[in-house]
N, C-alpha and C positions, 0 to 999 in steps of 0.2 A: 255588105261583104260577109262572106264567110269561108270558114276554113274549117275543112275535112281532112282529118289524117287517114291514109287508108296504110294497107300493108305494102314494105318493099320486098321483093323477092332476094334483092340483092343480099339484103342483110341478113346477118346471123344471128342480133342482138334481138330474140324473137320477145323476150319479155318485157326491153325497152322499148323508153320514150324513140329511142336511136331507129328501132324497127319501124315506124310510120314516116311517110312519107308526105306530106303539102299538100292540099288541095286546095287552091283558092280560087272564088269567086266574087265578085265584086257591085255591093248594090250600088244605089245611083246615089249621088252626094244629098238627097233631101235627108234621104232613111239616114242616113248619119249624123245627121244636126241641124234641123230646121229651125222654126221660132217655138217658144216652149209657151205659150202663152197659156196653151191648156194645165197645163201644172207638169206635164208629163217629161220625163227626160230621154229625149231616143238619144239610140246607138245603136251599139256593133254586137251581133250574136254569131256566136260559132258554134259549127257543132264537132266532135269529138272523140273520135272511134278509139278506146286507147285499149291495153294490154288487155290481158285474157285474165277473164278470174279463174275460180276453182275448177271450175264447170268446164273451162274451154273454151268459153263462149266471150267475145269479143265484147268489152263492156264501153258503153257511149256516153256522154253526159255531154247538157249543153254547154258552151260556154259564152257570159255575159260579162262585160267589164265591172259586173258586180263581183262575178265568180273571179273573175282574175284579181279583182283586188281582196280577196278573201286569202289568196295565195301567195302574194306577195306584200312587199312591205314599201309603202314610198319615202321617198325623202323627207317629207314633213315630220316623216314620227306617228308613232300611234304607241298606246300602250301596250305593257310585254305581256298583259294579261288581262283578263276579266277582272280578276281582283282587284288589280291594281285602281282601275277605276271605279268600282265601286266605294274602295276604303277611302277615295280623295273625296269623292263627292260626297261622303259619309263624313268625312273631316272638314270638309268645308261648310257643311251644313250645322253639325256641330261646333259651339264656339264656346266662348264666355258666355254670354247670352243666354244659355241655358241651364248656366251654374248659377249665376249671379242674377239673372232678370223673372226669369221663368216661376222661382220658387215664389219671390215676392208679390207678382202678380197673384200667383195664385192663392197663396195668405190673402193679398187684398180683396179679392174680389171672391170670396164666397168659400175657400176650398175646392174639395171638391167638384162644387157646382161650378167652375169656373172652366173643368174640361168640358162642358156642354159648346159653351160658343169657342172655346178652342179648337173642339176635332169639326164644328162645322166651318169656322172658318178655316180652315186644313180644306174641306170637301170642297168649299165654295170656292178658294182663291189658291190656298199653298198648295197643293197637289196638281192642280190644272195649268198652271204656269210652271212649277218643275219641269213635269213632263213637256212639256210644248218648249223648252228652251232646250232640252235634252234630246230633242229629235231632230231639232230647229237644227243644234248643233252637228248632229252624228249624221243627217242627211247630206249636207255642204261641205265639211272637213274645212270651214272657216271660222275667221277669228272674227266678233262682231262688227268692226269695222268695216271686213272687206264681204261681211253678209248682206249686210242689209240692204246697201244701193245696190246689190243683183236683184233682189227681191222685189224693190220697187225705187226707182232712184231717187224720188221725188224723197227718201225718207232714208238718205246717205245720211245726216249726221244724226241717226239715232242710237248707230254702235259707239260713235263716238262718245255720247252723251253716255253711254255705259264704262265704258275707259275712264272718260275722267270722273266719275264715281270711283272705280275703284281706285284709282291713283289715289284720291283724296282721304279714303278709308285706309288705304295701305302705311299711310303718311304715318298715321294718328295710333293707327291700330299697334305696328310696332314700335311705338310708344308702352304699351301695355305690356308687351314680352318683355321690354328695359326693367320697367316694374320689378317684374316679375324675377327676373336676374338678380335682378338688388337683391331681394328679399332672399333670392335662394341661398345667394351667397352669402348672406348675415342671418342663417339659418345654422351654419356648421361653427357653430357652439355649442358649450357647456350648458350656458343659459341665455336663452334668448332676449336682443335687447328693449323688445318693443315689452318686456313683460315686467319694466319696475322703473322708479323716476331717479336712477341713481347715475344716471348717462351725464356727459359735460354736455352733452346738447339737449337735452329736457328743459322744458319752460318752465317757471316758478308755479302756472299753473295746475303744472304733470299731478296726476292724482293716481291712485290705482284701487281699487274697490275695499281692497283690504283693508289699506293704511285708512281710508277713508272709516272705515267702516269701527277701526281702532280707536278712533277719536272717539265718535258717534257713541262708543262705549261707555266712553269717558263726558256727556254731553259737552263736548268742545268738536272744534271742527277743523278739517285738514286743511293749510297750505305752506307752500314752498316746505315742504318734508317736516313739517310742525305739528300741532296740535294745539288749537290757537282758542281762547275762552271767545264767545259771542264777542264781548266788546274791545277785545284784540280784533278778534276778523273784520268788525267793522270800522275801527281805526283805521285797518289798512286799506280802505276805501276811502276816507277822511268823512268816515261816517257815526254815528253811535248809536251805540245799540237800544231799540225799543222793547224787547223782551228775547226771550231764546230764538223766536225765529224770525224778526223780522231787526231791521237797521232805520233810523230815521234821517235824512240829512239835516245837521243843526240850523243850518240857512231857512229852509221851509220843513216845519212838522207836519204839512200835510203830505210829503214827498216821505212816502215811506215806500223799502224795499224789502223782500225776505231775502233772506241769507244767502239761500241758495242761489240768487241772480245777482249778487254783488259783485263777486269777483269773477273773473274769466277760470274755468276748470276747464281743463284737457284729458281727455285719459289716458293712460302710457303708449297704445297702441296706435290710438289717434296724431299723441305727438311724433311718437317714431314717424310715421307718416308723412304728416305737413312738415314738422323741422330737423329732422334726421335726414328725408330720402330726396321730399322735393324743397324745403327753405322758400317757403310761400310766406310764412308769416308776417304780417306788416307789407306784403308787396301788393300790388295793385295792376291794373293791364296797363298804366299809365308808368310804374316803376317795377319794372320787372326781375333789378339786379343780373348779379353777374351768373355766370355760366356756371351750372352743376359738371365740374371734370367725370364725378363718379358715374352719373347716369348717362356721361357722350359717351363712357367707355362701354356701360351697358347696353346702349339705345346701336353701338359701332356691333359690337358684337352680337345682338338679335338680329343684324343686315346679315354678318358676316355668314350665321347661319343658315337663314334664308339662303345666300348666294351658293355655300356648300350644298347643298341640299336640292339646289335646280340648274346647279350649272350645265348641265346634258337637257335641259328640260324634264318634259315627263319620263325620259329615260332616268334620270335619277331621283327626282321628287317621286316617280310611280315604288319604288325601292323605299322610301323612305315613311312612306304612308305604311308601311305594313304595322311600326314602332308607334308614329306619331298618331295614329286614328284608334289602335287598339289600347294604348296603356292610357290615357284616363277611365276605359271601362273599368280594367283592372284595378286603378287606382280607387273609382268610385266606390268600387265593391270590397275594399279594404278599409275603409273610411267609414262604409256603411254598416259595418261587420261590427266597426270600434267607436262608431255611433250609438248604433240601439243597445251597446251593454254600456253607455255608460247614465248615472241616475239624471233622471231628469229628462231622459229621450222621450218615454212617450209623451209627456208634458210639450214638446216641442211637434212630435208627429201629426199629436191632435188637435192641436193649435192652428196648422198646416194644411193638412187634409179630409179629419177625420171630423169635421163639424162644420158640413157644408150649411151654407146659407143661399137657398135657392133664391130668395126673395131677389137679392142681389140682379137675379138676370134680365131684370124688369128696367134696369139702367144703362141705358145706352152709353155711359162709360166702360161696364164691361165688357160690352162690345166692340170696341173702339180697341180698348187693351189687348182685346185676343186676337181681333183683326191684326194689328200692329206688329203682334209677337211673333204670328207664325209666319206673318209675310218676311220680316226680315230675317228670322231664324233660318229658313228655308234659302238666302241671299239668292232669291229669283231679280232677274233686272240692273245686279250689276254685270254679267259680261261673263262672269265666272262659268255656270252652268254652259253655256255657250260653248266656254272655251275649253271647260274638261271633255265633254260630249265630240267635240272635234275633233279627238285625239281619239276616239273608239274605231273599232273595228265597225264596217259598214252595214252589216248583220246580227251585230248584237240589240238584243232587247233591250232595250230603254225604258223601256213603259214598265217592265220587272222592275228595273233598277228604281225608278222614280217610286216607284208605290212604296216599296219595302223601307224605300231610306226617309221618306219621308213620316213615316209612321214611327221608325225607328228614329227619328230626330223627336219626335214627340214623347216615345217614352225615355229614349234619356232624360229630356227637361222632367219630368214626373219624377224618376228613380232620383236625381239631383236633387230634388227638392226633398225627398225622405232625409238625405245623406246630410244636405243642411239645416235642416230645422229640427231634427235628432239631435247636431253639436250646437245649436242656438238653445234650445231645451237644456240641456246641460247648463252651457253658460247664464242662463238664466236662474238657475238653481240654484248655483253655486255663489249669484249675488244678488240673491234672497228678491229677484224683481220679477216680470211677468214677461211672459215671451214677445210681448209687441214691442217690450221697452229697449229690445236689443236684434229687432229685427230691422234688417236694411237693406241696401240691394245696390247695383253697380261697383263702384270700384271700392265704398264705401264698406260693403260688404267682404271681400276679397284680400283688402288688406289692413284693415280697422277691425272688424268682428270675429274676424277666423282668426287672424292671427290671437287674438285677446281669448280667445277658447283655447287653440292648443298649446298655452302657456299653463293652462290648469288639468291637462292632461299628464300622465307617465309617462317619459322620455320626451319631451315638447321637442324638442331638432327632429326628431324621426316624422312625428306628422305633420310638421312648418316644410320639410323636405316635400314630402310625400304631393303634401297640398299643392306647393309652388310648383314641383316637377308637373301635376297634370294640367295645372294651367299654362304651363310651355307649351306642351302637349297641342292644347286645346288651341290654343292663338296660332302655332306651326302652319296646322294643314288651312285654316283661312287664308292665313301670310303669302300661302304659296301659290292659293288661286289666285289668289290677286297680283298679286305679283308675274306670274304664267299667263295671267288676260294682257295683260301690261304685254310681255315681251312678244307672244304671238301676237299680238297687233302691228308689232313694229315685222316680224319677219314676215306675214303673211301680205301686208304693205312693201315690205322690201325683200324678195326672198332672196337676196343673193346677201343676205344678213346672217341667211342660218347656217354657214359653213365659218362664222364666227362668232357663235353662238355662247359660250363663255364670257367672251372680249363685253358680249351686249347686255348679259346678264350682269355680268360687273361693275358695268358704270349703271345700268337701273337700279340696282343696290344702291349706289354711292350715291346718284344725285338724290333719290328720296330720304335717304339718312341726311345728305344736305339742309333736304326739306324740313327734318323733325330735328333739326340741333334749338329752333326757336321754343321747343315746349322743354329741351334741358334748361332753359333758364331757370332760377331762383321763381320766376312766375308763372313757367313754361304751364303751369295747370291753366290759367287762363285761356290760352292761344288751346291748350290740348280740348277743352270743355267746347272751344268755338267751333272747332271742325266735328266735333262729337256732336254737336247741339244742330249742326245746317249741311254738314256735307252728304249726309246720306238718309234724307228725313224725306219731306215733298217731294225731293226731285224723282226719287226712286221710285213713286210709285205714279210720278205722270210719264218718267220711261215705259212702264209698266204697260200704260195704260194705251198709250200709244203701240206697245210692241203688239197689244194682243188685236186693235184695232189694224195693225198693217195683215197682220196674218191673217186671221179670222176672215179680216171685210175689206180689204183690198187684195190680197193674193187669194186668199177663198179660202171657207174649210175645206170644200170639199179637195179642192187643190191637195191641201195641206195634208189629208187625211191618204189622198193617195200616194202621196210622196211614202208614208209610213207604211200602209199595208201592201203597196203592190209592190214600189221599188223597196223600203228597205225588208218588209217581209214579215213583218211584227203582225202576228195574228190577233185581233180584237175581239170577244165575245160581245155577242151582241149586246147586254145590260151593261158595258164599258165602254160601249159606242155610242149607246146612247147619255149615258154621262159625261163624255167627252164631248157630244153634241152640243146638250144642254148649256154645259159651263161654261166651254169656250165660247160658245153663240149668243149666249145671255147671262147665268149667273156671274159668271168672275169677271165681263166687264163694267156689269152692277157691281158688286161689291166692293168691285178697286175705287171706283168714282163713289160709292158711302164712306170707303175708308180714305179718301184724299178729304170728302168734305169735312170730314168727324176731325181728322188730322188738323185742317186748318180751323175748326172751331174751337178744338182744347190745346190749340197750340200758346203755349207761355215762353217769352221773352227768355234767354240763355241766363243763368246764375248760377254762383257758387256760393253754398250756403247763403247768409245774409243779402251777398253782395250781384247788385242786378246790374247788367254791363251797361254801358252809356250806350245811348239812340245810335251814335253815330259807329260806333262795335257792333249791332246788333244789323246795322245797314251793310257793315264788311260781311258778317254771316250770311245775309239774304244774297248778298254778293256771292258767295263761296256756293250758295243753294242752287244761285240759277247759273253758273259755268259751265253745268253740266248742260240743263236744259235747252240751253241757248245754241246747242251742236243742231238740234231739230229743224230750228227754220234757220240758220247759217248753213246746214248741210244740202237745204231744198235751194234757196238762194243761188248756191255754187255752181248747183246741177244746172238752174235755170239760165246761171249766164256763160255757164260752159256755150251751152246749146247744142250738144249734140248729139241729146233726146229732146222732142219734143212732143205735146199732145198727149193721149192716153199712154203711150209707150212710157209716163213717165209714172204711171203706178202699173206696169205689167212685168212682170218678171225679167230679167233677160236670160240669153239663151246659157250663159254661162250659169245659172243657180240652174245646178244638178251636181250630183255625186262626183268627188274629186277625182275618182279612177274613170269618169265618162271624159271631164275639163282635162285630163293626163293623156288620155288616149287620142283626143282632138289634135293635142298639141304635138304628139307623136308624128301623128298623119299630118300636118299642118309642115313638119320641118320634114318630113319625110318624103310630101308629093314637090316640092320646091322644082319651078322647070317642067312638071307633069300636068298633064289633064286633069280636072276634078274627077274623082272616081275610081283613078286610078291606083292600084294596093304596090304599095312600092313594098317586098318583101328579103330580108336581109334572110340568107337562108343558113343555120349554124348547126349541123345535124349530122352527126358524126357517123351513121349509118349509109348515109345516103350521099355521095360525092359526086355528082354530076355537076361537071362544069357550069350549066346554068339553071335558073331556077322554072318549072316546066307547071304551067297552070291549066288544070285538066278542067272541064266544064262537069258542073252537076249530073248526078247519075238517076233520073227520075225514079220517085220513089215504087214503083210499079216495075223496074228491072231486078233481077235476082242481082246481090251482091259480087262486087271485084275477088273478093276474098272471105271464104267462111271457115266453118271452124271443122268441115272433113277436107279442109287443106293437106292435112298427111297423110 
């Protein structure tokens, strides 16, 4: 079918749309939608005679359901801008992870030399799956669920297996914003309380460097806010003392202890911690106690904003990335500013970066580390990518987007890691020890280490603010993709869902804050470390592994590659094509299967400090690892006993994986020919120029006749 607008005489409206008049003709129903097995997506092309430019001259353009969805907006939603999507994908890719994980790897493994196998495994795995879920997504305008059985059905529950991923992380993850809450709002003080052992809830352990260090002056030693001689400290073990630093027990003298491992020490920042925020102490995953009220109210209110914040969807979450993606830059770079002036920074910088050890890269631990970082850093494989890309415009460059964010998720982690090992430097300085003695990482780092530095800073509220606010920040724009995969799953599954789109968004808030009231407990760390430790580890990267083998080697590159350059338009230079080749064909699904093996060979049993969970906890984990997994062959399963694919058709595309404005247009003409012949253009005519009682269907004008109308019409 096509449609030519030519000129009406009748009209007066010479510069409007109103001035053209219909022309329709009608191809045969194959040209409109046959089987797409080739990779290809047909349709419908028009062409377009429309007002006069400068010149006079009648200007044409084709038009393609690619072109009309460029001009219109569907019901699904798409973002209100370029930007928009960029800052989400930019905020989801940035997280915690590269404040708190990023720096410490790289202290560990070499410095410096440590970006070596980082930016290659970027080249090799995190860059090549960005993009290919980015296109995956902006090609289909679906949500992973209802992608991938179009794609090939036999491999239906693979979007699934990415949903509940991120369900699982979403749980856990706004867990960390609670944190986070706590701490900010016991920040707007005078003096901060994590920074001296004079609280009613500090442990007889509570120590602080100082007080410690006042004794040490004195050769006596601190506890419970004292200053206690050797054979006092080791009384209070019902021990006695063998010299200044060591205790004997009187039972056996061959049982001797030094001083310093007698009693339990905490340090002020540490107790604030465990027995101020979460009351872990003495609990176990077998006694867990009663309910933290202060952290449901916390843990209630990081939902609450989640839900403010996406209640329109990308309509208002795209609005809200402008805040939440750009103020940790600014924050970092404020932090960074009143880092390296204070003494002791470059002692920390150089500790960090500036004394690489290449030797290091000869250990396939290293590797293993960097593999790990940038694959998750990047959250390729939970669903997310998928589903921000889904919401783009059907034309926009992807492949731009991918390069830039992902490079720039890499120097964040670098620039972070100056930012914190500059105030580790510090604090190391200030209590007379050595930088490795006060480096850490995860959450350990975040609210144990930071907090215990910017108490010996000038104004400590101002950067315990600053700090806490960018880790809001930082956990928001992740919360939201995951959360955003979560609800377009269910509307793209049920679309007459998203005309109560609020209503839906609100109870996905509640039932998962339901989910995370069990890590408010008194022990709730244990249950928080088990979903940290299994839910988003293995499983992720055999989704992974599988996503790249459906595309790649059952739908095809070459398939794939045309879906990007021809229909969405994305120009490739050729040394990009060929790396694209490479990767997707061969390197990245090596590397994902080195990084699964390596995974499961330094894989260690879940624990918190000391304490290693029992076999049969460690079995709920592995449980919680393969739920995900388990959508894979239960979703081939379904298809197979549905039965109504069978044989190869059941790894061949179907006709519906194509561009949502082709599946929009179908369905147009699908309600529209009801009662007609195939082939037939049922055409509602609304054209204010042109009033003729019926609608008049002229036949093509071969291109070899002079034109109906030119431009010495006057």
């Amino acid at each position: 079918m096509s449609i030519t607008y030519i000129p009406d005489p009748k009209s007066t409206r010479r510069n409007s749309e109103a001035h053209y008049r219909p022309r329709v003709s009608v191809r045969s129903p194959e040209g409109a939608g046959g089987s797409r097995d080739d990779g290809r997506c047909c349709g419908v092309t028009a062409g377009v005679v429309g007002p006069k430019n400068k010149m006079g001259k009648e200007e044409s353009r084709e038009v393609t359901p690619a072109t009309e969805a460029l001009d219109t907006e569907d019901e699904r939603g798409t973002w209100g801008n370029q930007c928009e999507f960029f800052l989400s994908c930019l905020g989801y890719a940035v997280g915690f992870g590269n404040v708190w994980r990023f720096p410490y790897l790289c202290y560990k493994n070499g410095g410096a030399a440590f970006l070596i196998p980082y930016v290659i495994m970027l080249l090799c795995a995190g860059l090549p799956l960005f993009f290919m879920e980015l296109a995956l997504g902006q090609y289909a305008s679906l949500g992973p669920n209802i992608l991938f059985p179009k794609v090939a059905p036999l491999f239906a529950g693979l979007g699934w297996g990415m949903i509940v991923v991120s369900m699982l992380v979403a749980i856990y993850y706004n867990m960390i914003l609670a944190w986070t809450l706590f701490y900010t709002f016991a920040s707007f003080t005078s003096e901060l309380p994590w920074g001296h052992c004079n609280n009613d809830f500090n442990s007889v352990g509570c120590f602080t460097e100082d007080e410690a260090a006042n004794c040490r002056n004195q050769s006596m030693l601190y506890f419970n806010h004292t200053c206690l001689s050797v054979s006092d400290y080791c009384d209070v073990a019902n021990l006695t003392s063998l010299n200044d630093t060591h205790c004997v027990n009187p039972l056996d003298s061959d049982e001797i202890t030094g001083t310093d491992k007698v009693l339990t020490k905490i340090t002020a920042s540490e107790d604030y911690f465990k027995n101020r925020m979460l009351g872990i102490t003495g609990r176990t995953w077998d006694d867990m106690g009663g309910m933290r009220w202060e952290l449901v109210g916390c843990l209630a209110l990081a939902w609450l904003i989640v839900f403010a914040c996406m209640v329109k969807g990308v309509k208002s979450s795209g609005k809200v990335v402008y805040f939440t993606a750009l103020f940790p830059y600014a924050v970092l770079f404020i932090l960074f500013v009143r880092g390296v002036t204070l003494e002791g920074a470059y002692k920390g910088v150089e500790f960090y970066f500036l004394r690489p050890n290449v030797t290091r890269l000869g250990e396939i631990e290293v590797w293993n580390d960097a593999a790990t970082q940038i694959f998750y850093s990047l959250g390729s494989s939970f669903g997310g990518l998928i589903t921000l890309a889904s919401y783009n415009k059907f034309k926009n460059n992807c492949m731009r987007d991918a390069i830039v964010i992902a490079f720039a998720n890499c120097s964040t982690s670098v620039f972070a890691g100056f930012v914190i090992f500059s105030i580790l430097g510090f604090l190391a300085t200030e209590l007379g020890v050595e930088v490795k003695d006060v480096v850490s990482s995860g959450s350990g780092l975040a609210f144990v280490v930071y907090p215990a530095a910017v108490t010996r800073m000038p104004a400590p509220p101002v950067w315990a603010i600053l700090f806490f606010a960018m880790l809001i920040t930082l956990g928001l724009d992740s919360q939201f993709t995951m959360v955003e995969t979560l609800t377009t799953a269910l509307f793209d599954q049920w679309e007459v869902l998203r005309s109560r789109k609020p209503l839906v968004v609100g109870l996905m808030c509640f039932v998962l804050f339901l989910c995370g009231l069990t890590m408010c407990l008194e022990g709730g760390l244990y249950m928080f470390e088990l979903f940290n430790w299994y839910s988003a580890g293995i499983s992720v990267i055999i989704l992974a592994i599988t996503e790249i083998i459906l595309l790649q080697g059952v739908y095809g590159f070459k398939n794939f590659m045309r879906n990007i350059r021809e229909e969405i338009g994305i120009y490739i230079p050729l040394p990009l094509y060929v790396y694209w080749t490479v990767t997707w064909l061969f390197i990245t699904p090596l590397a994902l299967l080195i990084i699964l093996i390596m995974s499961i060979y330094y894989f260690t049993p879940a624990y918190i400090d000391d304490y290693v969970y029992p076999s049969n906890i460690q079995s709920l984990g592995w449980c919680l690892c393969a739920c995900s997994i388990v959508f894979i062959p239960l979703g081939a399963i379904f298809i197979l006993i549905k039965g109504k694919t069978k044989g190869m058709a059941l790894l061949k595309p179907s006709p519906d994986f194509c561009p949502y404005h082709v599946r929009k247009l179908r369905d147009n003409q699908g309600s529209g020919n009801k009662g007609q012949p195939d082939g037939v253009f049922r055409y509602t005519y609304d054209n204010e120029g042109f009033q003729e009682p019926n609608v008049k269907v002229y036949p093509d004008i071969p291109k070899d006749d002079p034109p109906p109308y030119t431009s010495n019409h006057l």
